[in-house]
TIMI-2910 file (N, C-alpha, C, CB; in pm, 1 decimal, decimal comma, always signed):
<rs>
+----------+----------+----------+----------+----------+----------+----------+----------+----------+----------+----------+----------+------+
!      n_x !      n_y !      n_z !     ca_x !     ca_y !     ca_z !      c_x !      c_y !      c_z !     cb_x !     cb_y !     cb_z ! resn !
+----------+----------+----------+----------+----------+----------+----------+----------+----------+----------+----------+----------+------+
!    +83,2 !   -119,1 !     +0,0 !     +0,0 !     +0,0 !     +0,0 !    +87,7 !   +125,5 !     +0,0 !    -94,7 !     -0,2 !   +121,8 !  Unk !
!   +250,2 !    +77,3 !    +61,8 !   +308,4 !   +227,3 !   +109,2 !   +324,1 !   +269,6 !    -54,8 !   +488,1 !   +229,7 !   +224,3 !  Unk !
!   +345,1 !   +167,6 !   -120,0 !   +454,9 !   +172,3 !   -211,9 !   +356,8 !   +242,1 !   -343,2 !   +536,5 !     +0,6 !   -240,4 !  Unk !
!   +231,9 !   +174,3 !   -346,2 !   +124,4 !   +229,7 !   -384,0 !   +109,0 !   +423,5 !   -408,8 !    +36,9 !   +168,5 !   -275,5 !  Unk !
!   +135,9 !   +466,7 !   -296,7 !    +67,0 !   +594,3 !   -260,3 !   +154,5 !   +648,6 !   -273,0 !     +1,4 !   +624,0 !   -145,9 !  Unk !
!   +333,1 !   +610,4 !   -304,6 !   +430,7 !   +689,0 !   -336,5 !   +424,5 !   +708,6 !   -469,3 !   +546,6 !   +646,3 !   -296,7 !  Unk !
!   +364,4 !   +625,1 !   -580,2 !   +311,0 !   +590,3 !   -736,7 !   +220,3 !   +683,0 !   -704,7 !   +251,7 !   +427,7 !   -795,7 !  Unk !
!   +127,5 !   +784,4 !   -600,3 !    +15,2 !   +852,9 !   -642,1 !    -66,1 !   +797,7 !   -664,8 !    +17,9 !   +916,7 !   -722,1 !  Unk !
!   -102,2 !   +628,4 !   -659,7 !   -240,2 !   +586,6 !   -664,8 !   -275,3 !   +518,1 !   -510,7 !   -260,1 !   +474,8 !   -797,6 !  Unk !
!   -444,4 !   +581,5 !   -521,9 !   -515,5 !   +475,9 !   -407,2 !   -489,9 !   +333,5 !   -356,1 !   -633,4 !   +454,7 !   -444,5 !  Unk !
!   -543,1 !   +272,9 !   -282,5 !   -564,1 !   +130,7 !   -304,8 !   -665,5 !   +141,4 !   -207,4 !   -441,8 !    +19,2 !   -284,8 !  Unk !
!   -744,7 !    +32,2 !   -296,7 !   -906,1 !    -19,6 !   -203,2 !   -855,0 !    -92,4 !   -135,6 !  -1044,7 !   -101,0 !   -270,5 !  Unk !
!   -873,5 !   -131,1 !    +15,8 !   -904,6 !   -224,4 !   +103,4 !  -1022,2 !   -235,3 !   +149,4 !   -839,1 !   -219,8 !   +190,3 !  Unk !
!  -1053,6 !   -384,5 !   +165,7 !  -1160,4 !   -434,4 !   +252,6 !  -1129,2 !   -472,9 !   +382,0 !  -1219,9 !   -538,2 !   +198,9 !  Unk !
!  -1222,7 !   -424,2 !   +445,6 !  -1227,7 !   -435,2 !   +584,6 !  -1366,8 !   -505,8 !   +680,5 !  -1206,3 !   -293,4 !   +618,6 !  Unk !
!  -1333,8 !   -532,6 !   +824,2 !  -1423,8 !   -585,9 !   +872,4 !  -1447,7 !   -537,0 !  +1026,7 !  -1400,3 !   -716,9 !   +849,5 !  Unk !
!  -1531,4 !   -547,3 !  +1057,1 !  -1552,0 !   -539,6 !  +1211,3 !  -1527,3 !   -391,0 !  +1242,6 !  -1444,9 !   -641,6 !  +1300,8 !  Unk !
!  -1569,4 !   -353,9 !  +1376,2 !  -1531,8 !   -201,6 !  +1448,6 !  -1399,9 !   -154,0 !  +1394,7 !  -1513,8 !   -208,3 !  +1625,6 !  Unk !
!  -1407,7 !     -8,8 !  +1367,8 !  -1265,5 !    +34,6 !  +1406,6 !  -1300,3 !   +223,1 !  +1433,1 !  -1130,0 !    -12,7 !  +1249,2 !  Unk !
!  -1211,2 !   +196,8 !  +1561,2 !  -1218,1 !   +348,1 !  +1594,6 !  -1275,8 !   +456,3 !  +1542,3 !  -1123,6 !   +388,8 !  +1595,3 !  Unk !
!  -1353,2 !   +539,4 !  +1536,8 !  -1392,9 !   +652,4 !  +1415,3 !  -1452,8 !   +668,6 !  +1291,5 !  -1312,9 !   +694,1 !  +1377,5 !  Unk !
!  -1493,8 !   +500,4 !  +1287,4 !  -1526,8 !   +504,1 !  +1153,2 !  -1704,9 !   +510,8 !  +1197,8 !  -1455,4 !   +354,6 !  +1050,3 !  Unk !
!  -1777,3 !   +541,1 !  +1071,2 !  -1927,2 !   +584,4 !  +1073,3 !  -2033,4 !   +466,9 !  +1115,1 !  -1967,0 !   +637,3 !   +922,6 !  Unk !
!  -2000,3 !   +333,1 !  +1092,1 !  -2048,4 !   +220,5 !  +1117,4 !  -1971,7 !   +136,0 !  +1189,8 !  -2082,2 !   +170,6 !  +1018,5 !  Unk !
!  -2010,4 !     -1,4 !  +1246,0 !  -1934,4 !   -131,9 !  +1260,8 !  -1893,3 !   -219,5 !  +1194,4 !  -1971,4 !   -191,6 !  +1312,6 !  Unk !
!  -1941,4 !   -212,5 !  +1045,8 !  -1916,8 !   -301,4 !   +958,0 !  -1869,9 !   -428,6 !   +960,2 !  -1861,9 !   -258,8 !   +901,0 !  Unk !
!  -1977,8 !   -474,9 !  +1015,8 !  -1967,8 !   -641,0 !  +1121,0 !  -1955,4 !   -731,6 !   +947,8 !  -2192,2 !   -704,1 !  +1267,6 !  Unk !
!  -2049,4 !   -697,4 !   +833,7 !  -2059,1 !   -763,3 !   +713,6 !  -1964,9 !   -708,9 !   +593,2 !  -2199,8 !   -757,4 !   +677,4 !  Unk !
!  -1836,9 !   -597,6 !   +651,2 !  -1742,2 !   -576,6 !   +568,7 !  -1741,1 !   -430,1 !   +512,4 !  -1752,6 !   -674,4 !   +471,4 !  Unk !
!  -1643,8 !   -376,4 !   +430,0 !  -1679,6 !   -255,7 !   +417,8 !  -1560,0 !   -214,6 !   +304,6 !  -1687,8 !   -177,3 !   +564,7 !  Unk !
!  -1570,6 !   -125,0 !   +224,8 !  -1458,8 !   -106,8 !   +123,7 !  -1426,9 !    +16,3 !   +199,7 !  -1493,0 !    -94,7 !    -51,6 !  Unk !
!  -1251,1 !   +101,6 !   +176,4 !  -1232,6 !   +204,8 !   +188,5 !  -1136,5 !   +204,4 !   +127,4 !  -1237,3 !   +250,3 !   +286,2 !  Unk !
!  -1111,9 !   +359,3 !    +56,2 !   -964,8 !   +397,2 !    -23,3 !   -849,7 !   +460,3 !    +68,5 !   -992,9 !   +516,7 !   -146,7 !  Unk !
!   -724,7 !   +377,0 !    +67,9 !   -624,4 !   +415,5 !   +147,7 !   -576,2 !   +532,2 !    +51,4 !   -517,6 !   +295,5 !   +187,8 !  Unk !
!   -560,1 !   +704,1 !    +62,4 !   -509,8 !   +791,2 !    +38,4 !   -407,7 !   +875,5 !    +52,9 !   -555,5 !   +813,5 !    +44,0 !  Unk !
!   -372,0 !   +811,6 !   +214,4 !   -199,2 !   +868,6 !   +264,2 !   -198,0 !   +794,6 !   +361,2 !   -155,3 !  +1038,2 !   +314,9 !  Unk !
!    -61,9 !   +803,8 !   +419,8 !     +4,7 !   +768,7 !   +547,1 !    +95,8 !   +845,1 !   +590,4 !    +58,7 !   +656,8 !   +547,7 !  Unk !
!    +56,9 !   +912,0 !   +737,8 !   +139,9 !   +924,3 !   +859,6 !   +172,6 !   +835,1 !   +906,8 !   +102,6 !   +979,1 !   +948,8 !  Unk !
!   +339,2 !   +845,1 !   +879,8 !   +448,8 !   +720,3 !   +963,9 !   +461,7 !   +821,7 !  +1071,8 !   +632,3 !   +657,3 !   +879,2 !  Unk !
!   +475,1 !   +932,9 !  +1146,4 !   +501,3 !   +965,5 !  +1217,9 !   +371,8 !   +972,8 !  +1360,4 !   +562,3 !  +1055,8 !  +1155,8 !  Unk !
!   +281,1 !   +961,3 !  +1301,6 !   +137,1 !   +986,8 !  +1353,1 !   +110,0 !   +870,6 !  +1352,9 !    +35,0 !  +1072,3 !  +1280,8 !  Unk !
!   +150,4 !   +774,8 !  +1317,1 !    +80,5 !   +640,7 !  +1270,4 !    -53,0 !   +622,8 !  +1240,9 !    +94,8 !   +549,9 !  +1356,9 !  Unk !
!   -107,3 !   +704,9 !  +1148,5 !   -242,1 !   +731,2 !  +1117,3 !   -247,7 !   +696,5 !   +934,6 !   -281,3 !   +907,4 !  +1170,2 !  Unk !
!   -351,6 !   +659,6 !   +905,5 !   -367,6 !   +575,6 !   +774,0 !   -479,0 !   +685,1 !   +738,3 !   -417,7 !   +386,8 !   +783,4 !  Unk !
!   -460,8 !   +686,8 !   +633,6 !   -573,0 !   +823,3 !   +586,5 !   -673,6 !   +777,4 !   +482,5 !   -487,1 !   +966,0 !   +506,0 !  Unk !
!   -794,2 !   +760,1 !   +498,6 !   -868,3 !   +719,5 !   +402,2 !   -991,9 !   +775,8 !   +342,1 !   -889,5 !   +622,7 !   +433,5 !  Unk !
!  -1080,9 !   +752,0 !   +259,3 !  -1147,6 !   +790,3 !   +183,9 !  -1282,7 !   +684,0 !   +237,0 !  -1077,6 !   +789,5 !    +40,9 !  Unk !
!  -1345,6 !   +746,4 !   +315,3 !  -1451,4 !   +635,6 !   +368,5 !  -1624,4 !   +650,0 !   +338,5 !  -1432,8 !   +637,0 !   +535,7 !  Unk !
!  -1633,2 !   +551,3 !   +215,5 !  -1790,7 !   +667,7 !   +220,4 !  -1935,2 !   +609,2 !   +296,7 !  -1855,5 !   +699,5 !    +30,1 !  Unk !
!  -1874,2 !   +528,0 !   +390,7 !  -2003,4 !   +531,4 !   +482,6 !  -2011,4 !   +648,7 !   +561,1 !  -2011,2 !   +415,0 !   +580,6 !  Unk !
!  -1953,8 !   +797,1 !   +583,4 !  -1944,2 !   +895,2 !   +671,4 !  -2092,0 !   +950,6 !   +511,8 !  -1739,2 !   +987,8 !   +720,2 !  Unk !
!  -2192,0 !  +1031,0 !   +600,7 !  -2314,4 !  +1063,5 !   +547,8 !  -2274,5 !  +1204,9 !   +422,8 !  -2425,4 !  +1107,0 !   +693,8 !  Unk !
!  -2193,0 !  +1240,4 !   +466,0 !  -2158,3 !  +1393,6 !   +354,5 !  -2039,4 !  +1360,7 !   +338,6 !  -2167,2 !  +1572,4 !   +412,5 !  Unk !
!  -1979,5 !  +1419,0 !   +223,9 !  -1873,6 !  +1425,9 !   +132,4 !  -1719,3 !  +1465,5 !   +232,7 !  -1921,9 !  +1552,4 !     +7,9 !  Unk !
!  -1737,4 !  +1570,2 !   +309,1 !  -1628,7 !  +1622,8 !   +400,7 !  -1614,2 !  +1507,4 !   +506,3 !  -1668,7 !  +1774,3 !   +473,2 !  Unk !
!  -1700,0 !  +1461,6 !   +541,1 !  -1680,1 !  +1372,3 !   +645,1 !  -1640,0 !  +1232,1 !   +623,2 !  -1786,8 !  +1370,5 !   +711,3 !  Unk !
!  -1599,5 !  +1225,6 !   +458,3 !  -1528,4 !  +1101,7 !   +429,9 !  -1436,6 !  +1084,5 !   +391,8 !  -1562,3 !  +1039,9 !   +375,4 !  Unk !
!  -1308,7 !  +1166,6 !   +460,1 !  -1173,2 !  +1180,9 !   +467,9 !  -1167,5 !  +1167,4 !   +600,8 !  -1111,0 !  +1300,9 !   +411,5 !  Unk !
!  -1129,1 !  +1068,5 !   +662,0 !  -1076,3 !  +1059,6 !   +766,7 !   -925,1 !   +991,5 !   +806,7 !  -1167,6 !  +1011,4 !   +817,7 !  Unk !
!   -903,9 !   +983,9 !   +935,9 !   -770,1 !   +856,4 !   +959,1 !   -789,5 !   +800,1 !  +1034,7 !   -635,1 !   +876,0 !   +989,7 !  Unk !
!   -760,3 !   +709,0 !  +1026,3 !   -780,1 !   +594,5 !  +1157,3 !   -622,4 !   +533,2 !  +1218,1 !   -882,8 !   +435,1 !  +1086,6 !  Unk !
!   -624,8 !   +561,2 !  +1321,0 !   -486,5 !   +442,7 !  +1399,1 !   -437,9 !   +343,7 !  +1296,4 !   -550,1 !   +324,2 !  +1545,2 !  Unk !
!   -293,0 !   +342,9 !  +1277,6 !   -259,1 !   +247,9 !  +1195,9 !   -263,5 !   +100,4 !  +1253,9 !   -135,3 !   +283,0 !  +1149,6 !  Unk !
!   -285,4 !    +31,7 !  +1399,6 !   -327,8 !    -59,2 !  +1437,9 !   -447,7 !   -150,0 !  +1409,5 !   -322,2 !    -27,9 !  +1516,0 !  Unk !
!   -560,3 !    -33,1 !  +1449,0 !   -691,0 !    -51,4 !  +1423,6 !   -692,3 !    -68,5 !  +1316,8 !   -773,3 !    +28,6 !  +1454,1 !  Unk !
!   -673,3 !    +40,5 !  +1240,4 !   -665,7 !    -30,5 !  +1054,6 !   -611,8 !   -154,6 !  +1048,0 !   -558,9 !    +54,4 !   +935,7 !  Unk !
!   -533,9 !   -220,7 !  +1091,2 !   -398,3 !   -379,9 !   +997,3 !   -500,5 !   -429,2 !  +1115,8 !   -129,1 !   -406,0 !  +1013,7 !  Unk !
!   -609,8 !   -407,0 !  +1226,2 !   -633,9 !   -531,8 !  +1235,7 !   -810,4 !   -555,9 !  +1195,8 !   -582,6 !   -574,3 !  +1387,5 !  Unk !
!   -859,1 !   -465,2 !  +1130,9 !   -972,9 !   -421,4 !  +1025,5 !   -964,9 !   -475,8 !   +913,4 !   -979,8 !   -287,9 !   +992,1 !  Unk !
!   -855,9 !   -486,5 !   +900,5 !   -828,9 !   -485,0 !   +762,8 !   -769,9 !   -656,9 !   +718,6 !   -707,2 !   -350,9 !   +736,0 !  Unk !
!   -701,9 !   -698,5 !   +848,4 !   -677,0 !   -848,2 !   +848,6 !   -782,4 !   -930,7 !   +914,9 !   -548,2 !   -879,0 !   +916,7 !  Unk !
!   -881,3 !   -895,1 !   +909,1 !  -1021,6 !   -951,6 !   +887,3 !  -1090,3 !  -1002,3 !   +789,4 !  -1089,9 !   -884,9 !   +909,0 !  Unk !
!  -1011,6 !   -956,0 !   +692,2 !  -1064,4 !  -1001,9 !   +546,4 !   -948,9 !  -1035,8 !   +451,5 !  -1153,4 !   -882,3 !   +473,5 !  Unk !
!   -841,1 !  -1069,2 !   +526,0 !   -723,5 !  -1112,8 !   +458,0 !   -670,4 !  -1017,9 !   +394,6 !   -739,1 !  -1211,3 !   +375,2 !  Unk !
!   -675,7 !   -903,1 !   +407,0 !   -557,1 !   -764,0 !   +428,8 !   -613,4 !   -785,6 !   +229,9 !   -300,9 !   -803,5 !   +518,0 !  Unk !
!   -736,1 !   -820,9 !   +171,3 !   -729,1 !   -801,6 !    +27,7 !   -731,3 !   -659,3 !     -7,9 !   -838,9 !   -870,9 !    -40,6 !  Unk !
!   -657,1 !   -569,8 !    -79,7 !   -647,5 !   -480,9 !   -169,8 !   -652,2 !   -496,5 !   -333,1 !   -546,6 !   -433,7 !   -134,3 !  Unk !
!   -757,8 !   -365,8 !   -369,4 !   -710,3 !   -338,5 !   -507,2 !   -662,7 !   -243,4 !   -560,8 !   -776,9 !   -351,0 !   -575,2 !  Unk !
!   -569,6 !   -325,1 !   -649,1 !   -442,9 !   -221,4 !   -667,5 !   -481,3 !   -146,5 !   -843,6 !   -252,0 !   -337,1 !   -661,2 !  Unk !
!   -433,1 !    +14,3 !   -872,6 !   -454,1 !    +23,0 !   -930,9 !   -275,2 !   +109,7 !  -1003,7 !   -588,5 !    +50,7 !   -905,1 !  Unk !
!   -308,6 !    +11,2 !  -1134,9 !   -180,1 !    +99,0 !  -1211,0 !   -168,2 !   +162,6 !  -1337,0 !    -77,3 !    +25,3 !  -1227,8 !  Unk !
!   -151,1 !   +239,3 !  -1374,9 !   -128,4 !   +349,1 !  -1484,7 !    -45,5 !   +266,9 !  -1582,4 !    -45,2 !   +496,1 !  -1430,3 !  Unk !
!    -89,9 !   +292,6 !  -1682,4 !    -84,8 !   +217,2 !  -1801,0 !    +47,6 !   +285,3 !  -1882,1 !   -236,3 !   +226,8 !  -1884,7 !  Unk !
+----------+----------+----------+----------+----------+----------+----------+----------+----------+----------+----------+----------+------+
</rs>
């Protein structure tokens, strides 16, 4: 994903279960676009559109909570690359 977002592209992950801040519990799964990372903050920055308005679906979540959200569904990403 790091390597991803240094290329300037997204990557979808699926995710599962609670995680800190996010708009739902998504007990049955949930897509979100990884958009940056704070290594210093350890905060994962994403593009989440279960938040109800447009501004409120940029958020970050703990980089913990995310890898263990996210290894709920076998850490799958989609990757996207420029042709």
């Amino acid at each position: 994903v790091i390597k991803q977002l240094e290329r300037g592209a997204p990557t979808i992950v699926s995710i599962r279960g609670p995680l800190t801040g996010s708009a739902l519990p998504y007990a049955q799964g949930h897509l979100l676009a990884v958009i940056g990372f704070d290594p210093a903050l350890k905060k994962v920055h994403c593009m989440d559109p279960a938040f109800p308005t447009d501004p409120e679906t940029i958020v970050s979540y703990d980089l913990s909570d995310f890898l263990t959200a996210w290894s709920r569904r076998g850490n799958v990403a989609y990757l996207f690359f420029k042709p």
